[in-house]
C-alpha positions in Angstrom: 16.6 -15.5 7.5 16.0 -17.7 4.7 16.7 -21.5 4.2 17.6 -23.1 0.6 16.9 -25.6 -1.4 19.4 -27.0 -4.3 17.8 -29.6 -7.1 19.9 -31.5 -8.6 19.9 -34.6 -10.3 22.8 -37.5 -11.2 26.3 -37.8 -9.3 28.1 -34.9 -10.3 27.3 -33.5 -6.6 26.4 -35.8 -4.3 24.0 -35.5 -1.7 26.1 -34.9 1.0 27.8 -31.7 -1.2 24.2 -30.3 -1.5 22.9 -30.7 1.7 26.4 -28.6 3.0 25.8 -26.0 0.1 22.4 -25.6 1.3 23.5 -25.5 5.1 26.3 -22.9 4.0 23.7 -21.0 2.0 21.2 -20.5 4.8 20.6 -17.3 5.9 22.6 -15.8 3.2 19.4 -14.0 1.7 16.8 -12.2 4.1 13.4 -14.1 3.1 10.2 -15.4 4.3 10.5 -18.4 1.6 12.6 -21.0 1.1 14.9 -19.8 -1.9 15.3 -22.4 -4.0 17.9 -23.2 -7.3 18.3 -25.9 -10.3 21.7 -27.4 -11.0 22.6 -29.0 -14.4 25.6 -30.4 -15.2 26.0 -30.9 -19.3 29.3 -31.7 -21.6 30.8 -28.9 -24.1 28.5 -29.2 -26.9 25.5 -28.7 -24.8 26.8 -25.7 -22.8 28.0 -24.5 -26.5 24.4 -24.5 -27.5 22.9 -23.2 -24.4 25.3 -20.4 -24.6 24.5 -19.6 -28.4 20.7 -19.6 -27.6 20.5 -18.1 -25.2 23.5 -15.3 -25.7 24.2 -15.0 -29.0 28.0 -16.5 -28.2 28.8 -19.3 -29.8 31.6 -21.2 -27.8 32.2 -23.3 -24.9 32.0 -21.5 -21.5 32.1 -22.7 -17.8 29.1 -21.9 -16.0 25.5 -20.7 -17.7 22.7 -18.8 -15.2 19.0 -17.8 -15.8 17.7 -16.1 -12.8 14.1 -16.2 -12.6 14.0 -12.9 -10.4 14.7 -9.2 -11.2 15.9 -7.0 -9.0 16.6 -8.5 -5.9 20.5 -8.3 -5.4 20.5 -7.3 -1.1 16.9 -6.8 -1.1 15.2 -8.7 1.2 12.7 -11.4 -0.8 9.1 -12.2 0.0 7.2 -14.9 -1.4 4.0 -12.4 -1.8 5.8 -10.7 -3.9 6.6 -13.6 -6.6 3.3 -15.7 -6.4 4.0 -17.5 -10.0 7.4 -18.4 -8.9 7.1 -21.0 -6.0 7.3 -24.4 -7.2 5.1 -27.5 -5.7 6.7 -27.8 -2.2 6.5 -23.7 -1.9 9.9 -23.2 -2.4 10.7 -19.8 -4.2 12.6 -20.6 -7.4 15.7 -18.3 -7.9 16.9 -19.9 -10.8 18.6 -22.6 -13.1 22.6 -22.8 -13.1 24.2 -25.0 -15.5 27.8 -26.0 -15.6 30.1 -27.7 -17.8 31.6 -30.5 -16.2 34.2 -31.0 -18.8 35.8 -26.9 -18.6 35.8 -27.0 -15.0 37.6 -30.1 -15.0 40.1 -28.5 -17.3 39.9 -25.1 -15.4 40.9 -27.2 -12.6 44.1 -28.3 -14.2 44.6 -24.9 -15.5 44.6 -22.9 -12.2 46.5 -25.9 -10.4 43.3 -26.8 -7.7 41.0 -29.1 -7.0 38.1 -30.0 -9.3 35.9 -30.4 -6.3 36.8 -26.8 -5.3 36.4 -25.1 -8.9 33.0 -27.2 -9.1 32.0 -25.3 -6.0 32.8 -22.3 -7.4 31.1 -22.3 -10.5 28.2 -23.3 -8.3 28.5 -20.7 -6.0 29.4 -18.6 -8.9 25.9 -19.3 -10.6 23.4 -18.4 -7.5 25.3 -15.4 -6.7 24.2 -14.4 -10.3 20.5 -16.0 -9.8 20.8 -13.3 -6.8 21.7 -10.5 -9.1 25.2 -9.8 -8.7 27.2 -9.4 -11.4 30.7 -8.6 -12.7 30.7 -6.0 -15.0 32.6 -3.3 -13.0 35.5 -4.0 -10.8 33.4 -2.9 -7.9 30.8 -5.6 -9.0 33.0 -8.1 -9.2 34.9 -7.1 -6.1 31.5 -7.7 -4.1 30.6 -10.9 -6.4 34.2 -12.3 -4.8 33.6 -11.3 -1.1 30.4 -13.2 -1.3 31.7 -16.0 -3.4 34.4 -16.4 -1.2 32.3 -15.9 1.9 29.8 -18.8 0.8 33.2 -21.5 0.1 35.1 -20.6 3.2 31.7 -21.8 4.9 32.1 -25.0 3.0 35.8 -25.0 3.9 36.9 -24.8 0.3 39.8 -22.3 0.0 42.3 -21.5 -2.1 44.9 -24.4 -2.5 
């Protein structure tokens, strides 16, 4: 079962929160690698321009992700298989997930919970994509839920 690695920089998410993400995260994915994922946290005008670069939608949104790997949604992942993908300490790179502090705090608000818990689940949301789920369908986004879900009740963030 695989371990994981979260990078992050500033004090958006402390240390503490990443080292529990990290702990809740291992053994999520089967894997021979360390699985490893990039957090950035930027204001509206730079999630604006991500999300016009890099999808053609020009507007404000929550949570960005650019997985780095194809095809791996329940697939078991070996480092072998994606030799140009490990970074320096031979973690496999998933990844880069960034969120916009400023919407989540005003999701927060908006759905009447914590900004510590929609935080985490933009997070969460983010590697679940860098894992390939998706959700297009309602089935998808059923499944996307369950593991969401699964992945914050670890971290004992639930629904307030």
């Amino acid at each position: 079962m695989s371990k994981f690695r979260v990078y992050c920089e500033g004090e958006e998410f402390p240390k503490e929160r990443i080292a529990a993400l990290e702990a809740a995260m291992q053994g999520f994915v089967e894997s021979d690698v360390t699985l490893a994922i990039e957090f950035v946290f930027v204001d509206g005008e730079e999630i604006q321009r991500l999300n016009r670069e890099t999808r053609g939608m020009d507007k404000v949104t929550d949570v960005l992700s650019y997985p780095t790997l194809d095809g791996i949604k329940g697939e078991p992942i070996f480092g072998k298989d994606y030799p140009f993908d490990v970074d320096e300490e031979g973690n496999l790179l998933i990844g880069s997930v960034a969120v916009c502090t400023n919407r989540a705090k005003e999701q927060a608000e908006e759905y009447g919970h914590s900004y510590e818990r929609e935080l985490h689940y933009l997070l969460v949301h983010g590697i679940m994509h860098c894992l390939g789920y998706d959700h297009m369908t309602d089935s998808e986004k059923a499944e996307m839920r369950e593991k969401e879900e699964y992945i914050l009740s670890k971290l004992g963030i639930t629904r307030e």
